[in-house]
N, C-alpha and C positions, 0 to 999 in steps of 0.2 A: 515351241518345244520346251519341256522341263527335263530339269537333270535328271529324274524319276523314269520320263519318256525314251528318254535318249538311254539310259543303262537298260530299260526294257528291250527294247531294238538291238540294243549290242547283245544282250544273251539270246534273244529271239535268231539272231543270226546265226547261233553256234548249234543252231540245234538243226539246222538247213544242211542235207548230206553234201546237196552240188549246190552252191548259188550261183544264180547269175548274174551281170551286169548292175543291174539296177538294184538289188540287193548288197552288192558288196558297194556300193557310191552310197545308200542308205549306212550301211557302217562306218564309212569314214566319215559321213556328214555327221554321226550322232556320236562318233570317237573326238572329234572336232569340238563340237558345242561341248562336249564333257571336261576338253583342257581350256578351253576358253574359260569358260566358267566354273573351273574349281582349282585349274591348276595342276590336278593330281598328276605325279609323273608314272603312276599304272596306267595310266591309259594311255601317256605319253611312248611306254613303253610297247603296249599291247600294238597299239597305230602304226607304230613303227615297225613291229614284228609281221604285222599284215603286207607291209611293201614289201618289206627283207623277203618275205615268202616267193613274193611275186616280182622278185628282181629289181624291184625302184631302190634301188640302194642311194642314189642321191635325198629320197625322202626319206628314208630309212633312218639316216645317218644323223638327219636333221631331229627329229623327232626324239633318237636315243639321246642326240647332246643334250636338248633339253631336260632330259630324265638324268642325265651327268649331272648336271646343276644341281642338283638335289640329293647326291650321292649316292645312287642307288646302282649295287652292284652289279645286276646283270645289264644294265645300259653300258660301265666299263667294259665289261665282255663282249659283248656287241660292238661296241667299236672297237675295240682289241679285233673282231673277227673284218670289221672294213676293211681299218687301215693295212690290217697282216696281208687280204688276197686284195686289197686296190682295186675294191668293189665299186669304187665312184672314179675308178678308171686310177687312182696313182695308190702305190703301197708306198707305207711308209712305217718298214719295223720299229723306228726309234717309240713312234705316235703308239704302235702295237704292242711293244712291252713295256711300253708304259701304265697303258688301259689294261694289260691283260695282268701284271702282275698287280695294279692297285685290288682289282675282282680276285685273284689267287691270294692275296693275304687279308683278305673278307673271307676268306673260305671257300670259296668257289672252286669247284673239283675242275670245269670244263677247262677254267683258262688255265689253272695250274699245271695242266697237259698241255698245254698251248705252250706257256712258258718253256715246256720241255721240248718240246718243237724247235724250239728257237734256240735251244742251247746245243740239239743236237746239229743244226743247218748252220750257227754260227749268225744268225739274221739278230742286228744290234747289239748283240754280246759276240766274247769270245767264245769260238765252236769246241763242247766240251760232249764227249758223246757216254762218257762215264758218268758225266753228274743227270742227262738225260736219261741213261738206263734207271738212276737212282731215283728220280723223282716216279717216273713210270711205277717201275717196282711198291716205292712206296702209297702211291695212288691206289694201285689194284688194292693192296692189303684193305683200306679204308673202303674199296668202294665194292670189293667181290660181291658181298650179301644181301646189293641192295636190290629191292623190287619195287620202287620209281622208274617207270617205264621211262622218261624224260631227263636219269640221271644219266651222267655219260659214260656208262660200265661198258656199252659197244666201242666205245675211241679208245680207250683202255686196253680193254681187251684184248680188240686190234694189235694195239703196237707190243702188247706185252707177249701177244702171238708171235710175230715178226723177230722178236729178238731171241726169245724160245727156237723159231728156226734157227737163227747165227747161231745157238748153241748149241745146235744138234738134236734139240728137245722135241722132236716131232712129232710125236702123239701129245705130248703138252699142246703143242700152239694147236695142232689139230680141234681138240677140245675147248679152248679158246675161243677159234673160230666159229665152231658149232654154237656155242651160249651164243656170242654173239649175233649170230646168225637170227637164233629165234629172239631174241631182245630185242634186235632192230624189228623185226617181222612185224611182233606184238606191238611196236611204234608207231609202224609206219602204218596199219590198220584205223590209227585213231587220225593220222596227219602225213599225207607222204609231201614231207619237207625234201627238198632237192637236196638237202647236204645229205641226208638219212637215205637216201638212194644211195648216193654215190657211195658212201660207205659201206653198203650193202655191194653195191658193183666190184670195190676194190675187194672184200670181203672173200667174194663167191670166187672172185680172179686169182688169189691168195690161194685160198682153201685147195682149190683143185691144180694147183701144182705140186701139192701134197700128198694128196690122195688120189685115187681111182676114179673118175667117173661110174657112177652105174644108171647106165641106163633104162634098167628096170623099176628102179625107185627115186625117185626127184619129185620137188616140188614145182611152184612156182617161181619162188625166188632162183633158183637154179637155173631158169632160161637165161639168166644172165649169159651163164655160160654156153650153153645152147644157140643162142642168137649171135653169135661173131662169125657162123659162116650157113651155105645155105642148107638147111632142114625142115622138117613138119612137124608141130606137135599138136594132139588133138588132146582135151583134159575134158572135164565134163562139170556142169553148175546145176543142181537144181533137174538134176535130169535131162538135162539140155545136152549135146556136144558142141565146142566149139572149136576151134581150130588158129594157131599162129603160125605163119610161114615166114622163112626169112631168105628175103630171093636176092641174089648179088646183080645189082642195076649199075651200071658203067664204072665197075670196080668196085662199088661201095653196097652194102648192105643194107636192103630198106624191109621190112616189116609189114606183112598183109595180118589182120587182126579180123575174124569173121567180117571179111570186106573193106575193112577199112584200113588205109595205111599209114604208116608210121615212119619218119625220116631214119629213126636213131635207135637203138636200145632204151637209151634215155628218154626219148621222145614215147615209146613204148610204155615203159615203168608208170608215166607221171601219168597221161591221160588214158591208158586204154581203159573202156569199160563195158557191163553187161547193167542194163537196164539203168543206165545212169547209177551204177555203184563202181565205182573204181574196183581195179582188180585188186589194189592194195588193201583196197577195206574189207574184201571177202575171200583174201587168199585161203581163207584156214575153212571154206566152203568149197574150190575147186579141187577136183578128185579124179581118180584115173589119166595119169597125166604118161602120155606115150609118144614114145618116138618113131614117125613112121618113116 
């Protein structure tokens, strides 16, 4: 194999809607020979970002330090995000705003809200909930108008929603919520990252103690809320109907998906799909979505 060989296979990979097994061992084997042999900490990064996806956070973590060594900002951030949730099993805030503020005075919007996290919960500083509103506030302004689908204007938004509520601003943070809603939408169509879910989950959970349910108009992403107790919704793809039910099995809530089942909400979100196309990648294609 040449380095030539090996960066063809890694873009060959990206272009793969579902891989599987032997394709994604083909990625790491040619992400591999590419830092053996060059060193680059992009790829150090990228390799890393493939485990962090799929939960090997012990190799994750490895792989971003190496890209530390070379100073490169979002490998801080990245491990700003281990150490902060103790992904390799121990947090450790001190290690987390360390990483997360070197990447916030590089410029880095994500961790800069990170840092704000930290100041609000009190985790290795002192708990300061005023200089957190301040940084938020200031963030949004910087980042409202961006259309980088990958920038973080939904984690923003989020909290700048949230605090809109404590002050009464209800149809503000409502609106909020909405952008962010289709921001992440539009995201998670290209990548449904586990964080980008769960954001979407707290999101929808958020929004609708806000507002009204209508049950005549919802999309996809709104089964979130739909699925925490038992109902039927039928939607339609391509002219097809299909149908998710969600039946309470020994107090808990499991998931039928045109036959097929699902532990979790979450367990829903990440893998259901139609013709090996995840639901996330074609949500802005399902249509007629009904409550029966």
């Amino acid at each position: 194999m040449t380095v030539g060989e090996a960066e063809r296979m890694v873009r060959d990979y990206y272009k793969i809607s579902n891989p599987n097994e032997e394709q994604d061992f083909q990625l790491i084997e040619a992400l591999s020979f590419i830092i053996d042999q060059t060193k680059d900490p992009h790829a150090m990064m990228e390799l890393g970002g493939w485990y962090y996806g799929r939960r090997r956070f012990d190799l994750a973590a490895k792989y971003y330090e190496m890209a530390a060594e070379y100073k490169i900002t979002d490998a801080y951030a990245c491990l700003g995000y281990i150490w902060y949730y103790g992904r390799t099993g121990e947090k450790d805030f001190d290690k987390a705003f360390k990483y997360y503020s070197l990447a916030a005075d590089a410029g880095d919007i994500e961790s800069a809200y990170k840092v704000a996290d930290m100041y609000k919960n009190g985790y290795a500083v002192e708990k300061d909930y005023e200089k957190y509103k301040a940084i938020i506030e200031n963030l949004y302004l910087k980042i409202k108008d961006s259309k980088k689908l990958f920038d973080p204007l939904p984690q923003i938004f989020i909290r700048l929603a949230r605090i809109r509520t404590e002050q009464g601003k209800i149809e503000e943070a409502v609106n909020l919520y909405l952008y962010a809603k289709d921001f992440l939408a539009q995201r998670l169509r290209i990548n449904s990252f586990f964080g980008d879910l769960n954001n979407m989950k707290w999101l929808i959970e958020e929004l609708y103690k806000l507002v009204e349910f209508d049950t005549e108009y919802f999309d996809f992403y709104d089964l979130y809320y739909l699925l925490t107790k038992p109902c039927k919704i039928t939607f339609e793809f391509e002219d097809e109907a299909h149908s998710v039910e969600c039946v309470e099995e020994d107090g808990e809530c499991v998931i039928n998906f045109d036959g097929k089942w699902f532990r979790t909400r979450d367990d829903f979100f990440n893998k259901a799909a139609i013709n090996n196309y995840r639901l996330t990648e074609i949500y802005e294609d399902l249509y007629s979505f009904e409550v029966k």
